[in-house]
C-alpha positions as CSV (number, residue, x, y, z in Angstrom):
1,X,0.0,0.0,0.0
2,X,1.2,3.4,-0.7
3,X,2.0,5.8,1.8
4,X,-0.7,7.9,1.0
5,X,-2.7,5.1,1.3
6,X,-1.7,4.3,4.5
7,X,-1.9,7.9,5.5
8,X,-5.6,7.5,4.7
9,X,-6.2,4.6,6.4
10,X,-4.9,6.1,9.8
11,X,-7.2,9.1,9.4
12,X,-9.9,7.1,9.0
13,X,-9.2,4.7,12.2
14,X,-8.2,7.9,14.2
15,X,-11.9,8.8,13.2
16,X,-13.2,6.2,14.3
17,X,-12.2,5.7,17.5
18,X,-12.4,9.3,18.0
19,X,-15.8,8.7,16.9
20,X,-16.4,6.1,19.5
21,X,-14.8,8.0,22.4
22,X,-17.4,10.5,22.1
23,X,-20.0,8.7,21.6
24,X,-19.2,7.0,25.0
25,X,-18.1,10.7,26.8
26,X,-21.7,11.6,26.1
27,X,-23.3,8.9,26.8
28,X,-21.6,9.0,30.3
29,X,-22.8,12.7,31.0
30,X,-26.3,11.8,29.8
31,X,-26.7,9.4,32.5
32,X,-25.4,11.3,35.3
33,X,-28.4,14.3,35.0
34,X,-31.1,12.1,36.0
35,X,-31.9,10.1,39.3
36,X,-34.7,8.1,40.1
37,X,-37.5,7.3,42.9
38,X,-37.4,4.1,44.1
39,X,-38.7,1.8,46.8
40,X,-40.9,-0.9,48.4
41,X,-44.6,-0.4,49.8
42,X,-45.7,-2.7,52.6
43,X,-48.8,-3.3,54.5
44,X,-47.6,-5.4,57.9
45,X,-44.0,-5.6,57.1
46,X,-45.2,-7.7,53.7
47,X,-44.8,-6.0,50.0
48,X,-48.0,-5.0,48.7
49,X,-47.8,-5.6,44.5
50,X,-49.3,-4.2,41.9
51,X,-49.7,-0.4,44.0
52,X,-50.2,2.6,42.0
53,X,-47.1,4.9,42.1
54,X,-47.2,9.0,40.1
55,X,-44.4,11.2,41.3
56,X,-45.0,14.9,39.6
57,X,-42.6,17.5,39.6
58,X,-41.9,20.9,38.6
59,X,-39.2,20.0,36.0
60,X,-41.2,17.2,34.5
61,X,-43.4,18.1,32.1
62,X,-46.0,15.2,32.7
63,X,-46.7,12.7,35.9
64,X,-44.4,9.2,35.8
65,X,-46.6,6.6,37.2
66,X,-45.2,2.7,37.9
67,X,-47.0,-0.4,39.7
68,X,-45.3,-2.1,42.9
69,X,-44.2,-5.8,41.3
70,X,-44.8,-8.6,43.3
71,X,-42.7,-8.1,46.1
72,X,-44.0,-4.2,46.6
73,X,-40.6,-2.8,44.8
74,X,-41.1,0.1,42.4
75,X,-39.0,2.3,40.2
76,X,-39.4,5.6,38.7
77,X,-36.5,6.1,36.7
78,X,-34.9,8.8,34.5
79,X,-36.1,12.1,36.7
80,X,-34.4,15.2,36.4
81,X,-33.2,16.6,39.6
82,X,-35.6,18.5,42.1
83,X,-38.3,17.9,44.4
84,X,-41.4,15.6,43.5
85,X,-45.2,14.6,44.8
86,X,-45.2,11.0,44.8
87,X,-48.3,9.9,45.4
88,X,-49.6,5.9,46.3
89,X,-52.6,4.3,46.0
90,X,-53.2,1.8,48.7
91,X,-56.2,0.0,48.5
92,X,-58.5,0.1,52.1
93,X,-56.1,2.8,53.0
94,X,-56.0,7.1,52.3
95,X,-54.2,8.2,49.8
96,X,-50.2,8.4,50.5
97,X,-48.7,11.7,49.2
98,X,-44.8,12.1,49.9
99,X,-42.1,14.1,49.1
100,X,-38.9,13.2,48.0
101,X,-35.7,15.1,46.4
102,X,-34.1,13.8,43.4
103,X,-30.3,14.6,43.6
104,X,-27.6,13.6,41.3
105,X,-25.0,11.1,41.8
């Protein structure tokens, strides 16, 4: 192969990977400006599945709403950082309105 050619092929590899390198830089920064809600609701010290779960905030621009899973467990991933509503919806019980932070890292 010609040197030029070579040349060429170097560039193109540099590229890449520079490509790639980035790719994963922003990837990394993307997932470190969210947190996320989580955690278990129990009626007699026993998780409580399928529970209604909506935590609203300020910065979100809609409700995010899960359901407990069978051991009570829920998730509410993906929020932007501030303070949220989070609201659950135990059956034979009032309504449950708390309010948590979200905070990075």
């Amino acid at each position: 192969m010609p040197a030029s050619a070579r040349e060429v092929a170097g560039v193109r590899f540099c590229r890449c990977i520079l490509g790639a390198c980035l790719l994963l830089a922003s990837a990394g920064s993307l997932a470190q400006q969210t947190g996320r809600i989580e955690g278990t609701v129990e009626r007699d010290g026993v998780g409580v599945a399928n529970i209604g779960v909506v935590a609203a905030g300020a910065s979100m621009p809609s409700p995010r709403r899960a359901r407990t899973d069978a051991t009570g467990r829920f998730t509410l991933p993906d929020l932007v950082p501030g303070r949220y509503r989070v609201a659950l919806a135990v059956p034979g019980q009032k309504r449950r309105v708390l309010d948590a932070d979200v905070l990075l890292g």
